[in-house]
C-alpha positions in Angstrom: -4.6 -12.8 9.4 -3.6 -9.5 8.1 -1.6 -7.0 11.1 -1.2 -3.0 10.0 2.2 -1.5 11.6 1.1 2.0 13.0 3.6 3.5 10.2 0.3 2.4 8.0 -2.5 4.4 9.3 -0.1 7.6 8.7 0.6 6.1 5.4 -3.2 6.1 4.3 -3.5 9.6 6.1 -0.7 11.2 4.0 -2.4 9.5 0.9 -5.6 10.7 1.7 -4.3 14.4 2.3 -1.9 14.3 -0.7 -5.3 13.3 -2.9 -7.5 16.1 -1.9 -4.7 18.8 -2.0 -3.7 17.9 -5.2 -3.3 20.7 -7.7 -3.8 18.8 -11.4 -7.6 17.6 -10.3 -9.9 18.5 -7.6 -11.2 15.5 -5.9 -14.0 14.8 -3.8 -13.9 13.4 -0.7 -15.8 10.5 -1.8 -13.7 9.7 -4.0 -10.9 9.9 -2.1 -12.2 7.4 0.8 -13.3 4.6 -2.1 -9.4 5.0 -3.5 -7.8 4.8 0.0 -10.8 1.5 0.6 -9.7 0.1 -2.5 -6.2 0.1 -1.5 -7.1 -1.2 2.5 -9.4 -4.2 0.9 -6.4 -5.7 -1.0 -4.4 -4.9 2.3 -6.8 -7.2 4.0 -7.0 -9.7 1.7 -3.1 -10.5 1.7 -3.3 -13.3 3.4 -5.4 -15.4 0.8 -3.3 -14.9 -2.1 -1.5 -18.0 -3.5 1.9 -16.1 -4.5 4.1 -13.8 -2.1 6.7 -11.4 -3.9 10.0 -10.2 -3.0 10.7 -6.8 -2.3 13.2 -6.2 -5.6 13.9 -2.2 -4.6 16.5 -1.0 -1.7 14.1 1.6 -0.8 11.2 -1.8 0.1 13.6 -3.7 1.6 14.1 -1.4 4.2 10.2 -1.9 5.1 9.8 -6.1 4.4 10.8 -9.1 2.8 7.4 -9.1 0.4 5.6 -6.6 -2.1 2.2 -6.8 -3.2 2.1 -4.2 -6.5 -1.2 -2.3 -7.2 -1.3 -0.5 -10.3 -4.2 1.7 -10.2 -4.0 3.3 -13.3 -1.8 4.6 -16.1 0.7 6.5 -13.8 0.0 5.4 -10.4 1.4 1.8 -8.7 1.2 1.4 -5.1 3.7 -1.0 -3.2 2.0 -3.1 -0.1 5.5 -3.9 1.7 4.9 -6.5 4.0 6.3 -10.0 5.9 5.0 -13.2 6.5 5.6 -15.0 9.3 5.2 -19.1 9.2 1.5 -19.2 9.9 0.9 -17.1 6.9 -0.2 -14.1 8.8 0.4 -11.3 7.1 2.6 -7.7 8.7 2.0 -4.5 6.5 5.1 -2.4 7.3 4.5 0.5 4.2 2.8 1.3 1.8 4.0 4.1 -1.0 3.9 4.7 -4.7 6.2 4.6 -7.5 6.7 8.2 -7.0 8.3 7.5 -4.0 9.9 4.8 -5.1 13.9 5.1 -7.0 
């Protein structure tokens, strides 16, 4: 079972306001819901895949113990921080991109 820390939902709001306000391409809003849905369905699939990472970056380790990495195009790689309890069940702590990430 996948759990969302309340940190998350203002994660995908900031996402979601930082996609339609930014300046290099206008984006609809239609757009900007599938991207945030694409990122939320591999959220709730966490808890089926076979391999966990380890959070490798100070900055993750502050938010979990494991990393899913999403690289969504060219530029842009989001970072699913997360722990696992021993049932397998799944804790999203963060999620935030490798232009947040040093």
């Amino acid at each position: 079972m996948v759990f969302y820390n309340t940190r998350v939902h203002s994660d995908f709001d900031k996402i979601r306001i930082g996609l339609l306000n930014w300046e290099k391409v206008i984006l609809t809003e239609e757009f900007v819901i599938n991207y945030i849905r694409d990122i939320q369905n591999i959220c709730d699939n966490l808890d089926t895949i076979f391999y966990h990472a380890n959070t490798v970056y100070p900055v993750h380790k502050l938010y979990g113990s494991k990393v899913y990495t999403y690289k969504r195009n060219r530029q842009t790689t989001w970072y699913i921080i997360y722990n696992l309890d021993r049932h397998g069940n799944v804790f999203i702590n963060k999620i935030m991109s490798n232009y947040q990430t040093k």
